[in-house]
MIRO-779985 format. One record per residue: x, y, z of N, C-alpha, C in turn; residue in one letter. Coordinates in steps of 0.2 Angstrom, whole numbers, plus 5000, padded with zeros to 4 digits. Atoms other than C-alpha are relative to their C-alpha. Layout:
N
XYZXYZXYZa ...
***
This chain:
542
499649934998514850344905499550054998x 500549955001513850484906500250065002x 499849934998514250674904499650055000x 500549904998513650854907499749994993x 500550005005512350884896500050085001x 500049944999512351064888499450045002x 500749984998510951194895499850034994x 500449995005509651214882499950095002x 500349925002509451384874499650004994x 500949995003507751444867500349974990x 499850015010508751444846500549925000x 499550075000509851264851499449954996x 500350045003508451164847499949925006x 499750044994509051054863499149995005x 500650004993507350974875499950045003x 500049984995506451074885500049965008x 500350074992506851024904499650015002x 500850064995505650914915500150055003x 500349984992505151024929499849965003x 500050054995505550894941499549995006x 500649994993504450954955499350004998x 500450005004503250994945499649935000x 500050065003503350824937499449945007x 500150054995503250714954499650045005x 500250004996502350834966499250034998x 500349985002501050894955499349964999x 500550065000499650754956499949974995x 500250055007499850664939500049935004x 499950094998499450484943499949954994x 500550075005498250384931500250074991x 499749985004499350454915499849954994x 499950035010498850394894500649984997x 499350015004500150344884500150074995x 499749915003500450544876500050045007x 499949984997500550594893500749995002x 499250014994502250504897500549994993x 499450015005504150504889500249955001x 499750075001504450344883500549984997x 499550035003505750254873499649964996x 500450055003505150184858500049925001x 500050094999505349994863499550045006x 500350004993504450054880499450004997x 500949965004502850154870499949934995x 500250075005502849974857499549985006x 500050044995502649874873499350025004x 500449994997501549984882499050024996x 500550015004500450004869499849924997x 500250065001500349814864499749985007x 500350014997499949794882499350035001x 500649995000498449894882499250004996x 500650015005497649834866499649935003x 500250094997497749654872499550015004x 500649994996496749734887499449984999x 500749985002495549814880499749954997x 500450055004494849654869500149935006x 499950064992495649514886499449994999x 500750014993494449574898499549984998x 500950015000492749544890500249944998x 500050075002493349394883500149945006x 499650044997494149324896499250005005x 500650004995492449374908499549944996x 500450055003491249304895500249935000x 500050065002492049154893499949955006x 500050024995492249114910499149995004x 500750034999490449144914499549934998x 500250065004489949024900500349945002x 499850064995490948874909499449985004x 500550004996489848754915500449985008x 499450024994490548764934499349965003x 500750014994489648684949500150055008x 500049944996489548864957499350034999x 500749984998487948954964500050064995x 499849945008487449094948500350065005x 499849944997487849234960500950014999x 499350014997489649174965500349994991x 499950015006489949124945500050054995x 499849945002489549304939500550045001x 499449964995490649374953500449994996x 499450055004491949254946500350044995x 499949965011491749324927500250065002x 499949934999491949484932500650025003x 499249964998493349524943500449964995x 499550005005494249414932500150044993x 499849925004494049544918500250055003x 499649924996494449694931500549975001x 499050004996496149604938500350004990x 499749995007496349584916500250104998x 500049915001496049794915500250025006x 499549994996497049824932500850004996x 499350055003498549704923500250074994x 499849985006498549774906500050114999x 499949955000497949964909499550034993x 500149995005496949984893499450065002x 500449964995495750114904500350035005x 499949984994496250214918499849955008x 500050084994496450064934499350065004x 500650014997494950154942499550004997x 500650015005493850164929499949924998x 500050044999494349994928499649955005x 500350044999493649934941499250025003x 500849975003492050054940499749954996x 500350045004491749964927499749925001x 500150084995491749794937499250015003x 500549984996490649894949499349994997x 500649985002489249944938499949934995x 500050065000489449754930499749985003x 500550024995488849694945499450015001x 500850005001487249784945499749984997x 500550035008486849754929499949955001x 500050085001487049584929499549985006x 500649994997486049584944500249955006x 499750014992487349514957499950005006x 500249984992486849624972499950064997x 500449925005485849784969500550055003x 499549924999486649954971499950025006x 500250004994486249984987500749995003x 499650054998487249824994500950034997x 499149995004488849864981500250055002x 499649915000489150044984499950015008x 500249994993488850045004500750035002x 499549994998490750005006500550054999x 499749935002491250194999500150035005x 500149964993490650245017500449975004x 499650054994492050135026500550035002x 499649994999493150205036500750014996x 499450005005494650165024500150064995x 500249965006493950265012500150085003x 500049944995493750425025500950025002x 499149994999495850385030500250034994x 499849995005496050405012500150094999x 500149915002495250595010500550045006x 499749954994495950655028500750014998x 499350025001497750575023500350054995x 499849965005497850665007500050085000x 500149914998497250825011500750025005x 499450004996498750825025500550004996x 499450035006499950755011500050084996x 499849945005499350925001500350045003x 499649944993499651045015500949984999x 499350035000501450955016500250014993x 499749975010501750974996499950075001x 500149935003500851144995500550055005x 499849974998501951215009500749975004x 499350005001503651155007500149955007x 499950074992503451015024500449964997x 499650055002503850895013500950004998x 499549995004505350955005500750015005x 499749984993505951015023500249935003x 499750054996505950845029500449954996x 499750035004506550765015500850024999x 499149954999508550885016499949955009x 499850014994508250825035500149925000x 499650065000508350645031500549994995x 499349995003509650665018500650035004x 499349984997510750765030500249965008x 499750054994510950625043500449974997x 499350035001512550555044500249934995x 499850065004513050435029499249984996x 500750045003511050405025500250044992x 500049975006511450555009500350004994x 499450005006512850495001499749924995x 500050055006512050344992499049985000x 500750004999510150314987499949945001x 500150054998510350134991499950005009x 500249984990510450205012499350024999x 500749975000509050295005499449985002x 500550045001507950175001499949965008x 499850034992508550075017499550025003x 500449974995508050215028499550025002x 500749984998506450255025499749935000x 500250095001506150035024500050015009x 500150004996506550055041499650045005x 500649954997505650195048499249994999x 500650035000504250125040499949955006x 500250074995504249965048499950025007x 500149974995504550035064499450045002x 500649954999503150175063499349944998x 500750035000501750035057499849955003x 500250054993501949915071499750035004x 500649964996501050045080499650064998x 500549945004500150155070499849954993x 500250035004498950115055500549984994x 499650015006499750045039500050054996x 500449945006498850175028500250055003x 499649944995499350315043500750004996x 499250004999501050275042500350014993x 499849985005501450275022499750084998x 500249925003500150435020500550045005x 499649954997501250505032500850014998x 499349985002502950485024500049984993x 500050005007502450485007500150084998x 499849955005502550665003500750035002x 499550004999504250665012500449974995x 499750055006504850514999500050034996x 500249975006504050624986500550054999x 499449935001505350774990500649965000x 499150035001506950664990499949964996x 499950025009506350594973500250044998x 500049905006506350794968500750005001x 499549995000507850814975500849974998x 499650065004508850644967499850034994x 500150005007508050674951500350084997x 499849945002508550864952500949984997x 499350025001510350804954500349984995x 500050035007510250684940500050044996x 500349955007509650814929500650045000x 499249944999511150944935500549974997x 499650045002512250804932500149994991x 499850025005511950754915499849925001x 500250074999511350574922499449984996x 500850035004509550564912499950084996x 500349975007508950684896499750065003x 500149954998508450854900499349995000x 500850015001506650814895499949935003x 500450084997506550634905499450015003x 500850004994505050564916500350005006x 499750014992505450594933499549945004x 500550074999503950464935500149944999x 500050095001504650324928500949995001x 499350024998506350314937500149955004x 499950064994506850154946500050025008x 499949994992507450234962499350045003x 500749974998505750324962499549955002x 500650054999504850154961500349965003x 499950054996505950064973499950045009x 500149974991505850204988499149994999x 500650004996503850224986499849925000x 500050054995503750044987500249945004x 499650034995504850004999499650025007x 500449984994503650115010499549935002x 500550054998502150015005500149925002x 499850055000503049855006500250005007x 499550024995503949875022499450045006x 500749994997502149945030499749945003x 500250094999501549775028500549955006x 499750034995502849685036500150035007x 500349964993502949815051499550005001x 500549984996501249815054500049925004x 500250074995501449605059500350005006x 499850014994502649645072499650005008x 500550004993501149685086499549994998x 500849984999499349655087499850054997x 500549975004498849805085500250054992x 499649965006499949845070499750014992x 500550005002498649795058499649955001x 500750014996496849755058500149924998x 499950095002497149555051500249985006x 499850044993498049525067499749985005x 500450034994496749545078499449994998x 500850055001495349465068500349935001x 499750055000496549335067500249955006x 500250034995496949315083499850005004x 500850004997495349345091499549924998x 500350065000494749185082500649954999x 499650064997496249075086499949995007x 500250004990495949125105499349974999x 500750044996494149065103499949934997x 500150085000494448915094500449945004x 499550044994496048845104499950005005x 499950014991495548925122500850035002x 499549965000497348985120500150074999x 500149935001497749155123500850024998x 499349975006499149255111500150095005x 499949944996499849395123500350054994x 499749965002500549545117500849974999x 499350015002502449485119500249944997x 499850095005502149305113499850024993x 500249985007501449395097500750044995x 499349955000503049515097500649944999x 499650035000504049365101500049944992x 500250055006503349255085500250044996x 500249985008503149385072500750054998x 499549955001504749505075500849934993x 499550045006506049345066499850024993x 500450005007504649335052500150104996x 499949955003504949525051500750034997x 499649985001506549555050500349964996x 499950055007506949395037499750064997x 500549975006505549495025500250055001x 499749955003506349655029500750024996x 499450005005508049585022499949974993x 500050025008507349505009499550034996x 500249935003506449655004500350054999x 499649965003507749755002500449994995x 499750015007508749654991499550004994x 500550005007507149614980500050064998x 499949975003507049784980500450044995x 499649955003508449864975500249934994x 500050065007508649704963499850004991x 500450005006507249724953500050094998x 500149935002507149914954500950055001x 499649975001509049964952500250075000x 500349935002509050134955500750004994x 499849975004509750244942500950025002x 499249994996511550304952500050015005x 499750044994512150224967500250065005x 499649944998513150374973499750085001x 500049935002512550554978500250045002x 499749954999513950654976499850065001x 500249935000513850824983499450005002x 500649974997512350804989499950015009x 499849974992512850845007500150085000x 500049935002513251014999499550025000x 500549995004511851024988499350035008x 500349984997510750995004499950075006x 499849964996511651115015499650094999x 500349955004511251245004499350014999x 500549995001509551215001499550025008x 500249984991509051215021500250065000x 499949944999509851365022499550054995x 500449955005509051455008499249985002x 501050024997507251375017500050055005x 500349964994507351495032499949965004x 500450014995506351495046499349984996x 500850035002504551395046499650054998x 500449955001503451495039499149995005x 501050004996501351525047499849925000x 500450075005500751385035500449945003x 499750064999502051275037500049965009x 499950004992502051295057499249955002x 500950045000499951255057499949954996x 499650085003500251105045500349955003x 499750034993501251025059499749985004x 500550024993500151075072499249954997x 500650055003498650985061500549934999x 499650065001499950835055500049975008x 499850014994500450835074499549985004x 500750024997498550825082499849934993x 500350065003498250705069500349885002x 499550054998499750575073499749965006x 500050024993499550585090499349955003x 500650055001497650545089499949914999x 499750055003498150405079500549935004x 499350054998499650345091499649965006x 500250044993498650335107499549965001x 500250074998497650175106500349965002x 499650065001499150085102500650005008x 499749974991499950195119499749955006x 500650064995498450095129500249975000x 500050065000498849955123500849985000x 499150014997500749955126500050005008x 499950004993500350015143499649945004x 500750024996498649935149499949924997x 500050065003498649785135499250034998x 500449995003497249765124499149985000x 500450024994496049715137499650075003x 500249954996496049885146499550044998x 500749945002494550005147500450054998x 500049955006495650135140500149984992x 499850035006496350045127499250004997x 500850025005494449985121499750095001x 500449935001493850175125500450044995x 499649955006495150255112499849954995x 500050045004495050115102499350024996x 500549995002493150145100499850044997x 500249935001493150325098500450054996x 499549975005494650365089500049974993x 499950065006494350285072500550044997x 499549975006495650315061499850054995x 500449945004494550395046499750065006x 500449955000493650505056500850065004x 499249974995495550555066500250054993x 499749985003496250585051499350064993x 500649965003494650685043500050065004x 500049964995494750785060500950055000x 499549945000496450845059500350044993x 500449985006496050875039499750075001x 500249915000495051015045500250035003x 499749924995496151125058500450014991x 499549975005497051135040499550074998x 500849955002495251255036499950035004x 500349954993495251325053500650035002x 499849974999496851365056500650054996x 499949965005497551535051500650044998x 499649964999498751625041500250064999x 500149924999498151775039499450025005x 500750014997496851805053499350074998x 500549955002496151985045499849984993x 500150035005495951905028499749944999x 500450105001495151735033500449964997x 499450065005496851655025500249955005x 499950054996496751485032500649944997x 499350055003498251355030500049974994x 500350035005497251285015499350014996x 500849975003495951325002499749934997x 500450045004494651204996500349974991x 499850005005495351234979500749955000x 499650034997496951154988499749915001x 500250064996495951014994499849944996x 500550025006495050984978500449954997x 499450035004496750924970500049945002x 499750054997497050784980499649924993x 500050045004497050614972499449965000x 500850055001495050544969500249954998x 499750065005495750424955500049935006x 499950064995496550304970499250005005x 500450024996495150334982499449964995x 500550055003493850264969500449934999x 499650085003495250124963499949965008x 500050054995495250064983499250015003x 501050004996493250094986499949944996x 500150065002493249954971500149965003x 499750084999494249834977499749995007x 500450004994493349864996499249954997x 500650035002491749834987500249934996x 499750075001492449664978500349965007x 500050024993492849614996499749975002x 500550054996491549615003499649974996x 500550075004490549514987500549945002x 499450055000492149404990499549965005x 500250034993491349355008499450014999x 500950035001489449385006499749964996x 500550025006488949294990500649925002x 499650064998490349154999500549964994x 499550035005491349144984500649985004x 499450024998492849154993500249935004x 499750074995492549025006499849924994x 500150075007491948894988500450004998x 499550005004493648944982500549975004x 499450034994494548885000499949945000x 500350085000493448725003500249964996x 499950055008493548684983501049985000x 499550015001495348694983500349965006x 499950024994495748604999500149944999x 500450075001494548454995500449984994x 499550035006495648434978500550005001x 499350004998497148464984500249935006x 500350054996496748324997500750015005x 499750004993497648385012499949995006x 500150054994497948275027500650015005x 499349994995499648355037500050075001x 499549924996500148525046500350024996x 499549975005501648555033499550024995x 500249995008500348545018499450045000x 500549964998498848635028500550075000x 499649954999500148765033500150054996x 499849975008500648805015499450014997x 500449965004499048805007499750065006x 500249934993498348945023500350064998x 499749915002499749075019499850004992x 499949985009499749044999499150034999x 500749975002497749054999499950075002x 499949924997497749215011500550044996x 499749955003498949294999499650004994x 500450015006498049244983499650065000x 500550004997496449294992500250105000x 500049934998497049474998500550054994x 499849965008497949524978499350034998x 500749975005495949564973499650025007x 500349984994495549604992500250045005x 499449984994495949695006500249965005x 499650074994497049605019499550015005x 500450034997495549635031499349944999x 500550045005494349545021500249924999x 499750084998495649395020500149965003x 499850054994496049355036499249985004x 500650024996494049375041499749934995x 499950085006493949235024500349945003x 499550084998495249115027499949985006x 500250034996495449105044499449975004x 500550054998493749025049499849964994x 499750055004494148915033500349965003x 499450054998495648845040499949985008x 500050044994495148825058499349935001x 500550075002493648695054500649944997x 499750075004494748615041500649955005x 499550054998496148585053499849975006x 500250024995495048525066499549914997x 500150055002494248405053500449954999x 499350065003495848305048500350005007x 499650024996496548305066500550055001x 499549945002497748465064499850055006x 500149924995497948595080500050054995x 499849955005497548735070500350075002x 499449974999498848855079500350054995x 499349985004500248855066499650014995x 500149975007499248865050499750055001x 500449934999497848995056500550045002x 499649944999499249095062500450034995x 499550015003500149075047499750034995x 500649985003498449125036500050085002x 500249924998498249285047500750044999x 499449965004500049345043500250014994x 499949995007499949305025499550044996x 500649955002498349405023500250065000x 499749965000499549545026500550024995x 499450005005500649505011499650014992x 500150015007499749544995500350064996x 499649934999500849664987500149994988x 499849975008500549644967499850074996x 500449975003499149734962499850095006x 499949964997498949934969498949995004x 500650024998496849864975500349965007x 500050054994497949734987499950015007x 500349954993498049875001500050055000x 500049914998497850035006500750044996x 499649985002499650085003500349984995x 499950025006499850004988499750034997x 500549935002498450114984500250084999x 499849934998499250274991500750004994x 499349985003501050254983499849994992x 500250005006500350184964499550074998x 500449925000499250364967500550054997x 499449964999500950444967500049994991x 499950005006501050414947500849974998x 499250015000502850354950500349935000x 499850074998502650174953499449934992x 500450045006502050084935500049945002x 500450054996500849954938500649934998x 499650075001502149824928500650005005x 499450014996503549854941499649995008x 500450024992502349844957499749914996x 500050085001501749654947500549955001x 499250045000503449614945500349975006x 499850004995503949664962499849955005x 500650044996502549594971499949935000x 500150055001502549434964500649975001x 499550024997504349394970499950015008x 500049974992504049474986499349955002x 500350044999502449364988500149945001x 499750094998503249184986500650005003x 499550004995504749244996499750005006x 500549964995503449315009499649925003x 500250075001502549145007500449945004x 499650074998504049025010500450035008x 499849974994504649135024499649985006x 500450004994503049125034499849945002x 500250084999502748935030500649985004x 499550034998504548895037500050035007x 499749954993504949035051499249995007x 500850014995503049025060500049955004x 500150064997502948845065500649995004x 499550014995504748855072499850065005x 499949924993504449045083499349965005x 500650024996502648945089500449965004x 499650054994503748805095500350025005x 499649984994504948915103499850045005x 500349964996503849025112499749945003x 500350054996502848875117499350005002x 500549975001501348915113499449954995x 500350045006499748815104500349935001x 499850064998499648615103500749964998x 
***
């Protein structure tokens, strides 16, 4: 039971309050242990995890190298090495990019693949969605967008009375939005909206008396279940189509060329929608399971938002050209997937937008009407200053430039594919059931230290030899490989918005391992059971 907490007077002696906004929209991410409020059992905990780190990882790498394996030295230093970065990921004893910096600049040294080869993959598209995405995300912080939209999904009918609708609501509108738009698009896009209806929850609490007048608004359950409810329910949304994300159609691009059979648009809809809507009910419970939020019920706050929308006005200059740059960006963004709803993914518009609207450069492009468009035009005051710009979150864009560049060593120096063969041939599988399960499980593994396009272009030409060699249409496992490449959901390197939400400072890396690793062998047994029956039932594949 929990009551009004008195207001702190400067001679009481009473916390100073958290400035909640402050707190959550202020860019803290990659936080030390003297930056956050902890609980002495939590500060014990978190500091015996980052000691262990600090001394693991090197051990845990050298020891590993020194094994005599029968692996080529390339692949065998790789080996040693991310296995210390996923130890300094895990435990934190460093800032998780500097972390995996560290891997990086390993590599050279050791004399893996020169500097040239490892740092290439900084210029990848992904990389570029990142910077455009964020700088958007500012504009939306710096000028109340977010906060705007965030009262507007709280004042929909019954969504603002409980933060378990909350969570819900944006799970669904996710999935929804990343069936047809990028996975990365789609979280950067309703991530600084989530971000103001933590502010606005967490203000609540505060008012209330529900959490300590000096808490962390960073380490609240219902904060770490809504922003990875986003990244999690991104993933699952993007399988419902083709072009939902990029695994689908490396995926089934070489199923069609090894079977001869062809995967239409609505035979893919028809197979993958079952598999999404299990994994979105039992990503809700996982979520709200493991991440309990804080109080259930938000009284008043139907009031509370009423009030605040009114005292917002009218849009202001900024807020308006923020829109129109958010708006030219989306739309950019939307119309591939437009082509390919209409024309299918055959057609010459489809393949002409496709070609020329990359996403990085889309999202870089509507980035800059933030610099061009104005809100004072005798003054040169344009909807964003550099100085605005500057803020945005580097930390994650290096933490997923690593794990890209661990990617591609994964697949050029062919570790990955010595880790799918070796594991196969020992495992000695001879059946569809047994092929089927090791495909998604390796594909998840595989895309924890990788990005999911990276896994599916790994695994699947893995799995289609193999199931050709023992007699096995390979159909149902490859399809089941290219879905699960989609599911790596421990570590904040596994994709993109796992990247963008763990940016956010709001999602501690032990509750994204926690989360992750339920939701990945639920995720697992889901796609090895539900896939070979939707394949039957469509009727599709041998």
């Amino acid at each position: 039971m929990y009551t009004q907490q008195p207001a702190p007077t400067e001679d009481s002696g009473a916390p100073q309050r958290t400035d909640v906004r402050a707190a959550l929209l202020g860019g803290t991410t990659f936080r030390s242990l003297s930056e956050q409020t902890l609980s002495p059992r939590e500060e014990k905990f978190e500091r015996t995890r980052q000691t262990i780190g600090l001394f693991l990882a090197p051990v845990v790498a050298v020891v590993f190298a020194l094994l005599p394996l029968n692996l080529d030295l390339q692949q065998h230093m790789l080996a040693a090495i991310l296995l210390g970065v996923i130890v300094l990921w895990i435990c934190e004893p460093v800032p998780i990019p500097i972390g995996g910096l560290i891997g990086v600049a390993a590599i050279v040294v050791l004399g893996v693949a020169p500097a040239s080869a490892v740092l290439a993959p900084f210029g990848s598209t992904t990389i570029f969605t990142f910077i455009g995405a964020f700088i958007l995300a500012q504009a939306m912080l710096k000028h109340g967008i977010a906060q705007r939209l965030a009262f507007a999904v709280l004042s929909a009918p019954g969504v603002g009375k409980s933060t378990y609708r909350v969570v819900i609501a944006f799970g669904v509108i996710t999935c929804l939005l990343s069936a047809f738009v990028s996975n990365t698009a789609t979280v950067a896009m309703l991530m600084p909206t989530a971000l103001g209806v933590l502010v606005v929850i967490a203000k609540l609490m505060q008012d209330r008396g529900i959490v300590k007048a000096d808490f962390d608004p960073l380490r609240m359950r219902v904060g770490a279940a809504l922003l990875l409810m986003l990244a999690y329910g991104a993933s699952v949304g993007g399988l419902l189509t083709p072009v939902g994300s990029p695994p689908n159609l490396i995926g089934r691009g070489l199923i069609e060329e090894a079977t001869g059979v062809r995967i239409s648009f609505a035979q893919w809809m028809a197979i993958a929608a079952p598999v999404c809507l299990a994994m979105f009910v039992v990503l809700a419970l996982i979520m709200l399971l493991l991440n309990k939020p804080e109080i259930r019920r938000l009284e008043g706050v139907e009031e509370y938002v009423r009030e605040q929308r009114e005292a917002q006005g009218k849009m202001s200059r900024a807020e308006v050209n923020t829109l129109v740059a958010f708006g030219v960006t989306v739309t950019l963004w939307l119309a591939p997937a437009v082509a390919s709803l209409i024309g299918g993914t055959e057609s010459e518009t489809y393949i002409f937008l496709d070609d020329r609207l990359d996403e990085g450069i889309v999202a870089v492009l509507g980035a800059s009407l933030l610099f061009i468009l104005p809100v004072n035009w005798k003054q040169r005051q344009a909807t964003l200053t550099w100085s605005d710009a500057a803020k945005i979150d580097w930390g994650t864009i290096l933490l997923f430039g690593t794990g890209i560049i661990f990617g591609a060593l994964l697949a050029s120096t062919g570790l990955a594919e010595t880790i799918g063969q070796g594991a196969s041939d020992n495992l000695n599988i001879t059946n569809i059931v047994a092929i089927t399960a090791f495909s998604a499980i390796l594909a998840i593994l595989i895309s924890e230290t990788t990005s999911n396009t990276a896994s599916a272009a790994v695994i699947v030409p893995i799995v289609i030899p193999l199931c050709q060699a023992i007699g096995v249409d390979p159909f149902v496992p490859a399809l089941a490989a290219t879905f699960a490449a989609s599911f790596g959901f421990m570590l904040p390197v596994s994709t993109p918005q796992n990247a963008i939400v763990y940016g956010t400072g709001a999602v501690p890396i032990t509750r994204m391992i926690r989360t992750g690793l339920f939701f990945d062998i639920l995720g697992a047994i889901l796609i090895i059971t539900i896939v070979p029956v939707m394949i039957a039932v469509v009727g599709i594949g041998g």
